[in-house]
C-alpha positions in Angstrom: 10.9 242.9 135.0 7.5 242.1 133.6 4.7 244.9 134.5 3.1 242.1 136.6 6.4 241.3 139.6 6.1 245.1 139.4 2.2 245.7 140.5 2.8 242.4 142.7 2.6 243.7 146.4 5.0 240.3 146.9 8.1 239.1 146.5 10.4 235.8 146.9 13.7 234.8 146.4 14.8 231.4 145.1 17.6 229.7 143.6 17.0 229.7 140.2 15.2 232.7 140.0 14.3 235.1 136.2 15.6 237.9 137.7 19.4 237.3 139.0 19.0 240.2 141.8 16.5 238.0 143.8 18.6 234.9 143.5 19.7 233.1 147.0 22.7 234.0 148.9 25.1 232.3 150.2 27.3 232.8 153.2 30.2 231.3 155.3 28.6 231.7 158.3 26.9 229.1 160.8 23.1 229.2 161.5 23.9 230.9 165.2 26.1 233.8 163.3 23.7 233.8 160.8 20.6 233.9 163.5 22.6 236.8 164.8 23.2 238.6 161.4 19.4 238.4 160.8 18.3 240.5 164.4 21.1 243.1 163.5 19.4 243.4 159.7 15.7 243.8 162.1 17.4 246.3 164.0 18.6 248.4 161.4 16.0 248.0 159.1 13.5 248.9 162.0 11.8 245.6 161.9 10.2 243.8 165.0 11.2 240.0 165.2 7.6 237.9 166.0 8.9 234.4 166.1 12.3 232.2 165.4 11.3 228.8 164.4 14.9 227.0 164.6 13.5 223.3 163.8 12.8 225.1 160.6 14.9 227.7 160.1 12.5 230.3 159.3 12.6 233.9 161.2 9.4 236.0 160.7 9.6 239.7 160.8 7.2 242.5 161.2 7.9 246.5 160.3 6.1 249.3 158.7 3.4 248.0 156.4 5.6 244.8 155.3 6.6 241.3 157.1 9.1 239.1 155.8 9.7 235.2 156.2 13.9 234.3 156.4 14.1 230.9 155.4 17.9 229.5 156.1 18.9 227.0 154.8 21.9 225.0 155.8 24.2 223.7 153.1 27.4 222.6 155.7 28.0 223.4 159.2 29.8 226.2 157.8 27.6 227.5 154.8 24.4 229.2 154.9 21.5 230.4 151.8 19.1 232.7 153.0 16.0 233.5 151.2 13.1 236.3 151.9 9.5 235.8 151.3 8.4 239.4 151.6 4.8 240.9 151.8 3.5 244.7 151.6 0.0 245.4 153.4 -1.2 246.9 149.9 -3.1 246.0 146.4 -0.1 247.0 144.6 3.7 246.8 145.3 5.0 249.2 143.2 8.1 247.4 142.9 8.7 248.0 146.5 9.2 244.7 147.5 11.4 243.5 145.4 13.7 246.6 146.3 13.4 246.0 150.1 14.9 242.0 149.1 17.6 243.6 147.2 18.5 245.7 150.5 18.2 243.2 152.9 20.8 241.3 150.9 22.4 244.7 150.7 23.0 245.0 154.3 23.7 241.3 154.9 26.8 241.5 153.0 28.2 244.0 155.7 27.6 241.8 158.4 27.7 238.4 157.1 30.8 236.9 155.6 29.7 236.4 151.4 30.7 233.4 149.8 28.6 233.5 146.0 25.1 233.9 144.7 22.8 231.0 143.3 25.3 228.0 144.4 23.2 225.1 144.8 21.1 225.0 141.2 
């Protein structure tokens, strides 16, 4: 972790990311179970869903000084990545972004069925 990605009050996860705990994952689910997966992570995480763009696969959530973009993308009808583009209302992130990524994928492995990180390259 460089002292910049940890005064950045942003964070995103791709495929082929530096840092391997911010890499996409991928799961066995559809993109219904997978919608569905997402408003239980909002409801635990005490975040408000503002909009579910389905022509795009994108789900943009709103909590407690953050929001977060889920982009889903759809590999097969049966495999799902899901990344997070997440933003804190603040000059300086104090690594907390990149911790609130590494929860979300956290809690998505409970309810989500896992099948691998960074699959795709």
């Amino acid at each position: 972790m460089s002292i910049r990605s940890f005064f950045s009050p942003s964070c995103e996860t791709r495929e082929l990311h530096s840092d391997p705990d911010l890499r996409t994952r991928y799961y066995r689910n559809n993109f219904k179970t997978v919608l569905d997966g997402l408003k239980t992570l909002a409801e635990r995480n005490h975040l408000e869903i503002r909009q579910i763009n389905e022509v795009h696969k994108e789900i943009y959530m709103i909590g407690n000084g953050h929001d977060c973009i889920v982009t889903v993308t759809q590999i097969s009808p049966i495999e799902a990545g899901i990344d997070f583009k997440i933003n804190f209302f603040s000059s300086m992130g104090l690594n907390r972004p990149k911790k609130r990524a590494v929860k979300f994928y956290e809690d998505l492995k409970d309810i989500l069925v896992f099948k691998g990180v960074s699959l795709h390259p």
